[in-house]
N, C-alpha and C positions, 0 to 999 in steps of 0.2 A: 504493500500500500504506500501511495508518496506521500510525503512528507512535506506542509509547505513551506517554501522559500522564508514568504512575507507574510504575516497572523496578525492580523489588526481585529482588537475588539473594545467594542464600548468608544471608540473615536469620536470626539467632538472636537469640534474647532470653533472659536466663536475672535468674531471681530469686534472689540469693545464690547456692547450692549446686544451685538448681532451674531444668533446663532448661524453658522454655517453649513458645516455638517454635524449632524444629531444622531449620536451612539453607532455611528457605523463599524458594525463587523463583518469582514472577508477575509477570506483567505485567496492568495496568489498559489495557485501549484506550479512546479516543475515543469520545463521544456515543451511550454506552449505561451499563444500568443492569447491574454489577459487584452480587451479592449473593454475602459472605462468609458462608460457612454451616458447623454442626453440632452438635454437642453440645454440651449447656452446660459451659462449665472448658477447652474444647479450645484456647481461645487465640485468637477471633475479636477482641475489644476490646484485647488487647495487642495484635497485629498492626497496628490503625490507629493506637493509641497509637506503636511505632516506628516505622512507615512516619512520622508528623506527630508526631516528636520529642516528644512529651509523654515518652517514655521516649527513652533514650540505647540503641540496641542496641549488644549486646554484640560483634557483628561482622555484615560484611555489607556490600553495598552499595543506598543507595534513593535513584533518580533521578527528579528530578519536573523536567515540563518539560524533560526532555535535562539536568538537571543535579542534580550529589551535592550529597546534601543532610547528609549525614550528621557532615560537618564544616566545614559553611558559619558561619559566624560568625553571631549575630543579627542584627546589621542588614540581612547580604544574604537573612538566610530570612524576616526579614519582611516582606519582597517577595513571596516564593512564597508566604508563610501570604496573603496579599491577594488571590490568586486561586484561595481555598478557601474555602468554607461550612462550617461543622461545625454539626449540627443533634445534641445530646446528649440522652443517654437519657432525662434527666430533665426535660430542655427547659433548665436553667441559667438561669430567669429569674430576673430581682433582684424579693426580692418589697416593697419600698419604693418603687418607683419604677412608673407607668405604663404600659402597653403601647406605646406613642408613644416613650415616651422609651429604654425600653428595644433598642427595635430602630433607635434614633438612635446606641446606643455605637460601632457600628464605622466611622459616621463620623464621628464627633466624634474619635476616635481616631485613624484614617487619612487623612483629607481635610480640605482647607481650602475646601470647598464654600461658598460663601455660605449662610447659615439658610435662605434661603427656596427654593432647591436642595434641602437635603436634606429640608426637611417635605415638599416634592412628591415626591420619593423614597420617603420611606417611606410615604405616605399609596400610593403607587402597589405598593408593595412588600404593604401591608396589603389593597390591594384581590387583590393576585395569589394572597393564600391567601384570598378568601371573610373577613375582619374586619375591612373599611372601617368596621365601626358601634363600635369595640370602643376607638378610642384610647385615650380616657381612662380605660377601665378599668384593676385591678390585673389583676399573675397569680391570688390567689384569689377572686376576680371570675368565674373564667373556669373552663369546665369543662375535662377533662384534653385531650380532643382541640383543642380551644380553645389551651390553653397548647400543645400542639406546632405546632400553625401559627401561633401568633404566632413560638414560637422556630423556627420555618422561616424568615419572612419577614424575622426578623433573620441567619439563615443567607445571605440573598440579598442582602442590602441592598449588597455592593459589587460585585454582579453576579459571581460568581465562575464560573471554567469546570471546578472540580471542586465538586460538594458529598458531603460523605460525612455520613452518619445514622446512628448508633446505635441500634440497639435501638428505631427510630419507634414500633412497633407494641406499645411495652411499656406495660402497664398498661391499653391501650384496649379495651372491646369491640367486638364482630365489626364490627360493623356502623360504629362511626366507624374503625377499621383499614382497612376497605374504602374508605370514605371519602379518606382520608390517602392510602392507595395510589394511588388514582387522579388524585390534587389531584398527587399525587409527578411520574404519569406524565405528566399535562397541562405540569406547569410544564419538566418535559425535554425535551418537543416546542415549544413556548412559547419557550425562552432556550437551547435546544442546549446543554444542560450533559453533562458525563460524570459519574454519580449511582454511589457507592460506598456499599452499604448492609449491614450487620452486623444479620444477623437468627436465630432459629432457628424464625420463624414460619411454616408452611407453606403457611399462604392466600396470607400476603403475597408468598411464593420464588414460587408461580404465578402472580399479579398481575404481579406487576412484573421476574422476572429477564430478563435478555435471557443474562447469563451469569454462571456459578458457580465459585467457587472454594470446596472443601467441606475443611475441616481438621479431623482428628483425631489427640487427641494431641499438637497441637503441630507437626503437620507437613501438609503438602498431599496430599490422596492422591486428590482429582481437579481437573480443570480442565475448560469444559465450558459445552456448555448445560442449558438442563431437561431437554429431549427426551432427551438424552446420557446426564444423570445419570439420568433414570429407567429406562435401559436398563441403567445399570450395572450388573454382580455382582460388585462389590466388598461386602464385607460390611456396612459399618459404614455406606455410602451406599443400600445397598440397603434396610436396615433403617428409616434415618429415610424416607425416603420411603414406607412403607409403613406408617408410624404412621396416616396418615391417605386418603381416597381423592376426589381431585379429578377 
């Protein structure tokens, strides 16, 4: 039976006077692809903000790896942040510096790799999204689907066994989104990751979910596959799924 990665229970997050999300419990399992889904405002981007401490929740418990994280001191969560990718919505690249260099930070950061380790690293990491040709480029060099899989390959670059992505699909049209999804799905069978992805896009929820966690308002109100979720007659799941016909 697996075991999961990420255990969150009783999760609340609240802004000042404003609850956010309200007692949410889930679990992430192993070597599948996790899409957080629903309406825009409902609380999908704070949720991975508390599960990965970028926020302090307000109570609750989140286990990553079999262990609480919620009041681990820094030096011991930056151990569990080293076997995590985070790919951000807006890709986060430094736009002074390089594509090469850029996706060099989290090991110049973390490791005492010898140089000529880590440029094979990343030249290997740039070929795993399709931009072997691109090093010396900038980010505004680079078209938008361009800048997400460079900021993928610096997602990977310390081999991590969760990667979570933001909003990947935001800003792309159809057709490099469909691209990205499928580049997503390769590199999960590729390097057996467990892929946690925050979307409200609904090409990409049939592309790539294996399983759903659908929040509104702030709280969980299914859990699930596609198949599942598009049987559901819950209202508010029933609805978005029917925005569109796949």
């Amino acid at each position: 039976m697996d075991i999961p990665l990420i255990e969150i229970r009783n999760l609340t997050a609240r802004y000042g006077d404003e609850t956010i999300l309200d007692n949410i419990s889930v679990d992430i399992m192993p070597n599948r692809i996790t899409v957080i889904l629903g309406a825009s405002g409902c609380g999908k981007t704070t949720l991975i903000k508390n599960i990965f401490r970028l926020y302090q929740p307000s109570s609750g418990s989140v286990k990553i790896f079999g262990r609480e994280v919620t009041d681990m001191d820094e030096l011991e969560y930056e151990e569990i942040l080293k076997r995590i990718g985070m790919l951000f919505q807006n890709g986060a690249l430094i736009n002074s510096l390089n594509i090469f260099d850029n996706i060099a930070i989290p090991l110049e950061q973390h490791t005492r790799l010898p140089l000529e380790i880590r440029d094979r690293i990343i030249r290997v990491k740039l070929k795993q999204v399709n931009l072997a040709h691109t090093e010396l480029l900038t980010p505004a060099e680079l078209s938008g689907g361009m800048k997400k899989r460079a900021a993928l390959a610096r997602a990977l670059v310390l081999d991590p066994e969760i990667l979570v992505c933001d909003e990947p699909s935001a800003g792309l049209d159809p057709l490099t989104s469909a691209s990205l999804d499928n580049l997503i799905l390769n590199l999960k069978e590729l390097l057996n990751m467990t892929i946690i992805i925050v979307t409200h896009e609904l090409a990409s929820i049939h592309r790539i979910a294996d399983h759903l966690i659908f929040l509104d308002q702030g709280r969980v109100i299914f859990t699930g596959t596609l198949a599942e979720a598009k049987k559901s007659t819950l209202p508010a799941v029933e609805s978005f799924f029917q925005v569109g016909t796949f």
